[in-house]
Structures are given as structure tokens and as C-alpha cells.
DODODREN-688112 format. One record per atom (N, C-alpha, C): residue number from 1; x, y, z; residue in three letters. Coordinates in Angstrom, 3 decimals. Example, Ala and Ser with C-alpha at 12.3 -4.5 7.8 and 13.67 -1.06 7.14 Angstrom:
// residues 2
<r resi="1" c1="13.190" c2="-5.690" c3="7.800" resn="Ala"/>
<r resi="1" c1="12.300" c2="-4.500" c3="7.800" resn="Ala"/>
<r resi="1" c1="13.200" c2="-3.300" c3="7.800" resn="Ala"/>
<r resi="2" c1="12.850" c2="-2.250" c3="7.080" resn="Ser"/>
<r resi="2" c1="13.670" c2="-1.060" c3="7.140" resn="Ser"/>
<r resi="2" c1="12.900" c2="0.030" c3="7.870" resn="Ser"/>
//
This chain:
// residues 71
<r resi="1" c1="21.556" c2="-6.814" c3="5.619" resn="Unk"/>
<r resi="1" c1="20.881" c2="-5.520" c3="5.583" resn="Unk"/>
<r resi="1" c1="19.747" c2="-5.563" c3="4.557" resn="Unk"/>
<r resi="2" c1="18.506" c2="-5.393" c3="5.116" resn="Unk"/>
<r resi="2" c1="18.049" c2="-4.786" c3="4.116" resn="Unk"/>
<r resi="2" c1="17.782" c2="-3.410" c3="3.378" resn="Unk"/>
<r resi="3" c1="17.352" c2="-4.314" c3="2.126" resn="Unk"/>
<r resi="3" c1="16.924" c2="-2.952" c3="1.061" resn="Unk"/>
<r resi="3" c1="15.240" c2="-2.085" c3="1.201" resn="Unk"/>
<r resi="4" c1="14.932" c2="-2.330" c3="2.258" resn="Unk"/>
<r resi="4" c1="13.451" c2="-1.810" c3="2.356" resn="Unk"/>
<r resi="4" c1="14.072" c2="-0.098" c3="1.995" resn="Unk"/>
<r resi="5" c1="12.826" c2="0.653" c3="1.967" resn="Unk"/>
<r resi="5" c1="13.232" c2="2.371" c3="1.632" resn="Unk"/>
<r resi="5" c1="11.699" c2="2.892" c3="1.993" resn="Unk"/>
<r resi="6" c1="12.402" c2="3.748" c3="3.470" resn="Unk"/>
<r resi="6" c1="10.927" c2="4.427" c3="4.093" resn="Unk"/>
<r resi="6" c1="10.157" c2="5.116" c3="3.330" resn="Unk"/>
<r resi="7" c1="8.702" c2="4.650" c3="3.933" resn="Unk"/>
<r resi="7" c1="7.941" c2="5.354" c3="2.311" resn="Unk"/>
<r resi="7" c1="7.701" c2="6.256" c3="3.217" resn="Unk"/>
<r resi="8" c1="7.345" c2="7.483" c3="2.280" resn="Unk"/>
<r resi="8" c1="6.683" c2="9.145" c3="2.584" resn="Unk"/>
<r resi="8" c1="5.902" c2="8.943" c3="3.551" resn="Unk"/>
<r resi="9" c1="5.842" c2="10.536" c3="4.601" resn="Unk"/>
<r resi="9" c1="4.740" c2="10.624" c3="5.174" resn="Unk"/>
<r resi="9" c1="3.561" c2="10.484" c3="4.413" resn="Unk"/>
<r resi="10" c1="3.207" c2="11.671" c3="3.348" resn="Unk"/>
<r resi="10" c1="2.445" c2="11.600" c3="2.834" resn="Unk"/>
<r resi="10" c1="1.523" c2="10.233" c3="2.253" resn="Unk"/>
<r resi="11" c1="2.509" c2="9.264" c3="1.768" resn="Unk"/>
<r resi="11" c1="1.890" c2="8.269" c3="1.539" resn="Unk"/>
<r resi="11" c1="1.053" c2="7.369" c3="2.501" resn="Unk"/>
<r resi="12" c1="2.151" c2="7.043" c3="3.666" resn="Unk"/>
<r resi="12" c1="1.512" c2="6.533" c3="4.768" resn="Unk"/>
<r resi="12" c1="0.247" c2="7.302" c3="5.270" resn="Unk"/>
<r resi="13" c1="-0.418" c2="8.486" c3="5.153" resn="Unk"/>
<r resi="13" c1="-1.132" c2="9.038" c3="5.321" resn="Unk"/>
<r resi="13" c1="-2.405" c2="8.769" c3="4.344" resn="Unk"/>
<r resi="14" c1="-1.949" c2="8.573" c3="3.007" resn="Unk"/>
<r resi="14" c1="-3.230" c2="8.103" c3="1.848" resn="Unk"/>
<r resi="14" c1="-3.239" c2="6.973" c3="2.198" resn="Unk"/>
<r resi="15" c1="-2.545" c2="6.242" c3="2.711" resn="Unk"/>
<r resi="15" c1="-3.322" c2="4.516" c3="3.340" resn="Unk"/>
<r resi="15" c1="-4.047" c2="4.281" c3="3.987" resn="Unk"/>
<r resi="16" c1="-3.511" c2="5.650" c3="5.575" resn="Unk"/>
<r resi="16" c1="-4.727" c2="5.499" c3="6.443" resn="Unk"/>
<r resi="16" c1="-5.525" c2="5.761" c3="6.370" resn="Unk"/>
<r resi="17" c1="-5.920" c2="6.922" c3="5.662" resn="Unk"/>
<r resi="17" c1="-7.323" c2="7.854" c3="5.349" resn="Unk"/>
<r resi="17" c1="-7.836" c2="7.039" c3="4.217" resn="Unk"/>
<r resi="18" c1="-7.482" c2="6.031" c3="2.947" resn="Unk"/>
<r resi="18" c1="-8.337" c2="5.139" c3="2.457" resn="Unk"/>
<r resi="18" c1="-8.485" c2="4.165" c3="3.612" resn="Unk"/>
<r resi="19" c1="-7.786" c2="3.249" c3="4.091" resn="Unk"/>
<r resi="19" c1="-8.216" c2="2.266" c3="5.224" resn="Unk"/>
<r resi="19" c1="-9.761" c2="2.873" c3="6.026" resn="Unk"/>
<r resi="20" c1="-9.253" c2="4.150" c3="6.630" resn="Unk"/>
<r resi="20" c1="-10.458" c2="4.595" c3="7.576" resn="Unk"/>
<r resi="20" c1="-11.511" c2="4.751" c3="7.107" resn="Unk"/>
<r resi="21" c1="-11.710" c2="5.248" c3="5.884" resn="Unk"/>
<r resi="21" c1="-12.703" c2="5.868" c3="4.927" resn="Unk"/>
<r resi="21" c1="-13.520" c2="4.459" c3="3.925" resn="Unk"/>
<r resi="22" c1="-12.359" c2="3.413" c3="3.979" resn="Unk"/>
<r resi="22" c1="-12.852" c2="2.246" c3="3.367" resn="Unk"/>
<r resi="22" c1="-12.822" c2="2.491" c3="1.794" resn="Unk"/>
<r resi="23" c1="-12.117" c2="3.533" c3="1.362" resn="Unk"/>
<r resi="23" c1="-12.010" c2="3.923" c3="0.051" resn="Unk"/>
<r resi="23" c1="-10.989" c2="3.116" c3="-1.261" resn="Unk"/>
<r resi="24" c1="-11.159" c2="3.001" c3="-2.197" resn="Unk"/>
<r resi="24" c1="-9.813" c2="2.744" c3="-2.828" resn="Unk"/>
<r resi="24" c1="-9.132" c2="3.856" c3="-3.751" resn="Unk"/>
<r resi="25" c1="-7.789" c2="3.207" c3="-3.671" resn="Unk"/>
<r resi="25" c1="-6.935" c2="4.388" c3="-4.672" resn="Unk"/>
<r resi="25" c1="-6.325" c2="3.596" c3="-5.339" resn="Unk"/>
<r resi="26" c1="-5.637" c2="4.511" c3="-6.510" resn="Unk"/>
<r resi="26" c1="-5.014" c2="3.975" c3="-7.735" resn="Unk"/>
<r resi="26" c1="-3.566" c2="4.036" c3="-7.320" resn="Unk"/>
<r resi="27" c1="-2.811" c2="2.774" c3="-7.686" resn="Unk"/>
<r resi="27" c1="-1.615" c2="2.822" c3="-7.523" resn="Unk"/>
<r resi="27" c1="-0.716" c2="1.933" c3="-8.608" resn="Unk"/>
<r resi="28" c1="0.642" c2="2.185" c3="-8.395" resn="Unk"/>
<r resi="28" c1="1.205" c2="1.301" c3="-9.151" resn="Unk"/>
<r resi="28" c1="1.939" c2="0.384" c3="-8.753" resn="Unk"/>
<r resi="29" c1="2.214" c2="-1.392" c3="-9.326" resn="Unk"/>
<r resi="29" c1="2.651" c2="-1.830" c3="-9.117" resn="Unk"/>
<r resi="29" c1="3.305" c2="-2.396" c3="-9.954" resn="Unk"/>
<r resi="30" c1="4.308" c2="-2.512" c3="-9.857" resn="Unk"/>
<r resi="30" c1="5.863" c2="-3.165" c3="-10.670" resn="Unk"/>
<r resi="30" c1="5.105" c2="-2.785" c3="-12.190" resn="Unk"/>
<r resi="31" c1="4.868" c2="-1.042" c3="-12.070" resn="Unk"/>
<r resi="31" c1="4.794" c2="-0.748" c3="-13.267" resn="Unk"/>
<r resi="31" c1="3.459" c2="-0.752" c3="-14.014" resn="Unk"/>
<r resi="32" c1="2.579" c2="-1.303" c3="-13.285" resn="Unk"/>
<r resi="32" c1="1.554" c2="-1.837" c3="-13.551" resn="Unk"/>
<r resi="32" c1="0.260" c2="-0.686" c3="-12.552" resn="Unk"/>
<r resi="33" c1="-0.429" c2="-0.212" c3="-13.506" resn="Unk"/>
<r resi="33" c1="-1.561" c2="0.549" c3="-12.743" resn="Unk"/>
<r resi="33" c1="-2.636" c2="-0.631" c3="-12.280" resn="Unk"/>
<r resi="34" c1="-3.053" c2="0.032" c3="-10.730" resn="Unk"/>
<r resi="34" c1="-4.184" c2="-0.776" c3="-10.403" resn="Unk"/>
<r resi="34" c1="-4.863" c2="0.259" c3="-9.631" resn="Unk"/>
<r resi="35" c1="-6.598" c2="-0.559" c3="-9.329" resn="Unk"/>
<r resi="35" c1="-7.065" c2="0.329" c3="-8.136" resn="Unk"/>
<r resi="35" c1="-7.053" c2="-0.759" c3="-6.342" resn="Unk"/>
<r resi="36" c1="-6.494" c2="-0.529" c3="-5.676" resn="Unk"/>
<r resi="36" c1="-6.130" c2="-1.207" c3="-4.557" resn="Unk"/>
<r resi="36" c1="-7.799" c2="-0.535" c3="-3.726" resn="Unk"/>
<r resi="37" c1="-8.135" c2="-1.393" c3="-2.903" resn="Unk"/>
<r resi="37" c1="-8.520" c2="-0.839" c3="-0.945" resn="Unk"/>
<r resi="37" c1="-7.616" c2="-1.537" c3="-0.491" resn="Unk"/>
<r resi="38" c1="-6.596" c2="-0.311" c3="0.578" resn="Unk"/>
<r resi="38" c1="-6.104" c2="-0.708" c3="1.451" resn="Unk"/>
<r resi="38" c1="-6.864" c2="-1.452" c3="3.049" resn="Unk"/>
<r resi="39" c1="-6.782" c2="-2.516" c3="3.286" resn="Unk"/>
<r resi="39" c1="-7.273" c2="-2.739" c3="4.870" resn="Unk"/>
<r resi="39" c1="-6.400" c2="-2.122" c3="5.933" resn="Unk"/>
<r resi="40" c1="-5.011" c2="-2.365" c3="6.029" resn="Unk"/>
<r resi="40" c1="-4.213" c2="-2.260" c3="7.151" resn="Unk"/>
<r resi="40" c1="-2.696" c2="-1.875" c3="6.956" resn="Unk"/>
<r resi="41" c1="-2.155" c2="-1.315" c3="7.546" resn="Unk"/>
<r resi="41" c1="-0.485" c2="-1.090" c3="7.453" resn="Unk"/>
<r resi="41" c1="-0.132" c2="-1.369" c3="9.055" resn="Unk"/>
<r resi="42" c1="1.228" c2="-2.318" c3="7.850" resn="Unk"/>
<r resi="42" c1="1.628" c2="-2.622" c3="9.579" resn="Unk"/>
<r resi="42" c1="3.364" c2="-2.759" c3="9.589" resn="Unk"/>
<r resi="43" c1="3.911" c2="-3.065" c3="10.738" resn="Unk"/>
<r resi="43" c1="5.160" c2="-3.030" c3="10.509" resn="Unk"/>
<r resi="43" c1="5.508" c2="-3.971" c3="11.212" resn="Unk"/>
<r resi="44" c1="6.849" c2="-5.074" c3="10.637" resn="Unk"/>
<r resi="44" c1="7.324" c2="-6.004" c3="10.627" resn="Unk"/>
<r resi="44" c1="8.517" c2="-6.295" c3="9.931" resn="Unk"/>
<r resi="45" c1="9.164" c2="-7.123" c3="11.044" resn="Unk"/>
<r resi="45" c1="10.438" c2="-7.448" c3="10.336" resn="Unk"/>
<r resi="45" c1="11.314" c2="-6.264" c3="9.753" resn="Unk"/>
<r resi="46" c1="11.207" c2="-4.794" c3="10.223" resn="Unk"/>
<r resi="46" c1="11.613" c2="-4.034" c3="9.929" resn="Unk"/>
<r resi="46" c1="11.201" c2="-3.086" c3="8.634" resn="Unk"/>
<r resi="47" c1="10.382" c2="-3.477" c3="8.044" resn="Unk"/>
<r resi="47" c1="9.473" c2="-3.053" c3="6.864" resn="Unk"/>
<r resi="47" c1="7.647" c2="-2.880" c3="7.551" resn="Unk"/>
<r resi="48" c1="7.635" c2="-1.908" c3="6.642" resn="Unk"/>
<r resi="48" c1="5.820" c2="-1.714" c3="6.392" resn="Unk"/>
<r resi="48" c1="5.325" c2="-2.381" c3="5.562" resn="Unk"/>
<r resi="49" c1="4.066" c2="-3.077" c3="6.020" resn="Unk"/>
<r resi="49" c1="3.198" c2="-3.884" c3="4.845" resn="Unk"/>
<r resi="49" c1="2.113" c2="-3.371" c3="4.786" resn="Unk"/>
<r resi="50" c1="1.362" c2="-3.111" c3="3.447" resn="Unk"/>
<r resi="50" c1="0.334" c2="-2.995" c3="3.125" resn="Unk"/>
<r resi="50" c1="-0.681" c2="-4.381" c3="2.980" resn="Unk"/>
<r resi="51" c1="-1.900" c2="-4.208" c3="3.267" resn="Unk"/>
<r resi="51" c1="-2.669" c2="-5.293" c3="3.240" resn="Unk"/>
<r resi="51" c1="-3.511" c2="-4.667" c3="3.117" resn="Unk"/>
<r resi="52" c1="-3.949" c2="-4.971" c3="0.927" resn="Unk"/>
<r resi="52" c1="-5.128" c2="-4.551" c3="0.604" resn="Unk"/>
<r resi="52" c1="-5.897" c2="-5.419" c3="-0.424" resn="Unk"/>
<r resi="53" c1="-7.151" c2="-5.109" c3="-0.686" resn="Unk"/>
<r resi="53" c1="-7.277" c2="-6.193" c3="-1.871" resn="Unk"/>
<r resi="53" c1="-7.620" c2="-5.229" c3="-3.141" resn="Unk"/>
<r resi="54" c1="-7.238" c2="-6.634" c3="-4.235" resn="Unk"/>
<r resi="54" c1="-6.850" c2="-5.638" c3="-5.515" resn="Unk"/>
<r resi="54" c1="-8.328" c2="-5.994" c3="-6.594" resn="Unk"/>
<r resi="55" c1="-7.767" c2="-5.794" c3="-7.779" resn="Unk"/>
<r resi="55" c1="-9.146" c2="-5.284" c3="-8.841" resn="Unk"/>
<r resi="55" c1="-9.840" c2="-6.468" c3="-9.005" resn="Unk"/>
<r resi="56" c1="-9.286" c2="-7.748" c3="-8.638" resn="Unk"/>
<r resi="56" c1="-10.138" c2="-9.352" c3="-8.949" resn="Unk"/>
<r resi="56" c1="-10.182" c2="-9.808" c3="-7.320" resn="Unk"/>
<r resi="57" c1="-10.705" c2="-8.669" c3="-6.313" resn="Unk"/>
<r resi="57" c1="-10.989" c2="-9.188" c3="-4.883" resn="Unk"/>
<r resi="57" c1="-9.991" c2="-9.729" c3="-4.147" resn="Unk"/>
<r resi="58" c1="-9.221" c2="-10.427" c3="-4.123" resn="Unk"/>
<r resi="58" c1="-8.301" c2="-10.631" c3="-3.708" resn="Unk"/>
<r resi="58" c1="-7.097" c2="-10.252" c3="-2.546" resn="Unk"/>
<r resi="59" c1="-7.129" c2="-10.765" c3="-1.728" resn="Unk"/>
<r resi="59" c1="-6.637" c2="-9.665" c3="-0.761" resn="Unk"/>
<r resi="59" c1="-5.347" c2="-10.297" c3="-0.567" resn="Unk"/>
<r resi="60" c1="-4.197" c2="-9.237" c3="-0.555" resn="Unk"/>
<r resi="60" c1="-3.005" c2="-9.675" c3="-0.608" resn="Unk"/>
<r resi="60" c1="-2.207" c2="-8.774" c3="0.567" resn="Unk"/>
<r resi="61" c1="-0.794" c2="-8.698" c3="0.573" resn="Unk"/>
<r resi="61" c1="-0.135" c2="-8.044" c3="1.329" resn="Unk"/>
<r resi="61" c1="1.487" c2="-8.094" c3="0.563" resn="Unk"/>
<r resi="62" c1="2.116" c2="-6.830" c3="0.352" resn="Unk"/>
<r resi="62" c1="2.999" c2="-6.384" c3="-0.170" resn="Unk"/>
<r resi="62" c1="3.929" c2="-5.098" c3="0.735" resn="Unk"/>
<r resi="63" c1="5.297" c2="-5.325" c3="0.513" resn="Unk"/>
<r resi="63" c1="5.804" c2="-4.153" c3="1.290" resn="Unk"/>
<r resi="63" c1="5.459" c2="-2.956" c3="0.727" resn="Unk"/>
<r resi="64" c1="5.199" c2="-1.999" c3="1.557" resn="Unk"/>
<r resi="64" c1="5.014" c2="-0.508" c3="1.470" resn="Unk"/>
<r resi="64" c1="5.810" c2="0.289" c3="0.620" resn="Unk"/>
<r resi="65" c1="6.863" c2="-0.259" c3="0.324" resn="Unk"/>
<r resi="65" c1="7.618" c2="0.530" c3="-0.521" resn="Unk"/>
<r resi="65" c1="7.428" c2="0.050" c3="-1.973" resn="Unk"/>
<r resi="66" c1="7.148" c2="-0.874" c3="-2.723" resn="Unk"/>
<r resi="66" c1="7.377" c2="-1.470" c3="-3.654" resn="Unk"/>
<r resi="66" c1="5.455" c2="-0.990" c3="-4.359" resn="Unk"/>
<r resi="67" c1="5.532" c2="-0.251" c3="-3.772" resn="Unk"/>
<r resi="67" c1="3.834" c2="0.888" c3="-4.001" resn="Unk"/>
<r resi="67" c1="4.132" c2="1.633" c3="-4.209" resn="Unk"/>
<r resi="68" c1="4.059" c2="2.551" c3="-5.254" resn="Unk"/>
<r resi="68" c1="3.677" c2="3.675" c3="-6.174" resn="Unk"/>
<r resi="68" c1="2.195" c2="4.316" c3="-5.782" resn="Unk"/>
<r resi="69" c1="2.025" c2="5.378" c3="-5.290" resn="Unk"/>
<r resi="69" c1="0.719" c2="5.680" c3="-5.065" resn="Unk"/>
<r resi="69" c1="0.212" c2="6.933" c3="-6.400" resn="Unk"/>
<r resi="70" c1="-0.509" c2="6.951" c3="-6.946" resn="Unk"/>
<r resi="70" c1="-1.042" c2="7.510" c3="-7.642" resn="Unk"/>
<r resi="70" c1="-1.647" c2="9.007" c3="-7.467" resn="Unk"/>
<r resi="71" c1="-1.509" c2="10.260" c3="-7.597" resn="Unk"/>
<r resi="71" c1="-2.235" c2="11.322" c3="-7.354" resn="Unk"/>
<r resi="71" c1="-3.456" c2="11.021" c3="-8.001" resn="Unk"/>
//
């Protein structure tokens, strides 16, 4: 079983509207503030992935839940 944990509407919603908009937002990761652009959310393997790139360009991909989104 996994431990994935459905993220919010709301959130899934600030992904798409940065994705569409091409915008970035501030989020946190393992505690750690960053500013992300999201490219894409997708779902796999039973989890959502984010695929965005972060503050040194970089484009990575991380599960959806393990994101903290920032107001």
C-alpha cells in the first residue's frame, strides 16, 4: 500500500492555472521555501506528479503531495 495522500482541490487547481498562465509560485519543500514553475501534473502509478523547474532552472518531477503550496 501506498502512503501517497490526495492533495486538495484547491491545490491541484494553483498548478493548473500556474502551468496555463506559465507563472511561478512559492512553495515548500521538505521544509524548505522555494519559487517552482510548474510545467505539468500528471498521474501515475497511483500518485500525482508535479513536473516543474526550480530556482537554479532545473526541471525536476516530485509527487504532488510532498508540496506545500504557499498562499
Amino acid at each position: 500500500m501506498s502512503d501517497y495522500q490526495t492533495i486538495s482541490c484547491e491545490a491541484h487547481s494553483i498548478y493548473e492555472l500556474a502551468i496555463m498562465r506559465g507563472q511561478s509560485i512559492q512553495v515548500s519543500i521538505d521544509g524548505d521555501m522555494q519559487i517552482i514553475q510548474p510545467k505539468d501534473i500528471l498521474t501515475k502509478t497511483g500518485a500525482e506528479y508535479l513536473i516543474f523547474v526550480d530556482e537554479n532552472n532545473v526541471q525536476q518531477e516530485l509527487r504532488a503531495d510532498l508540496i506545500i503550496v504557499n498562499p
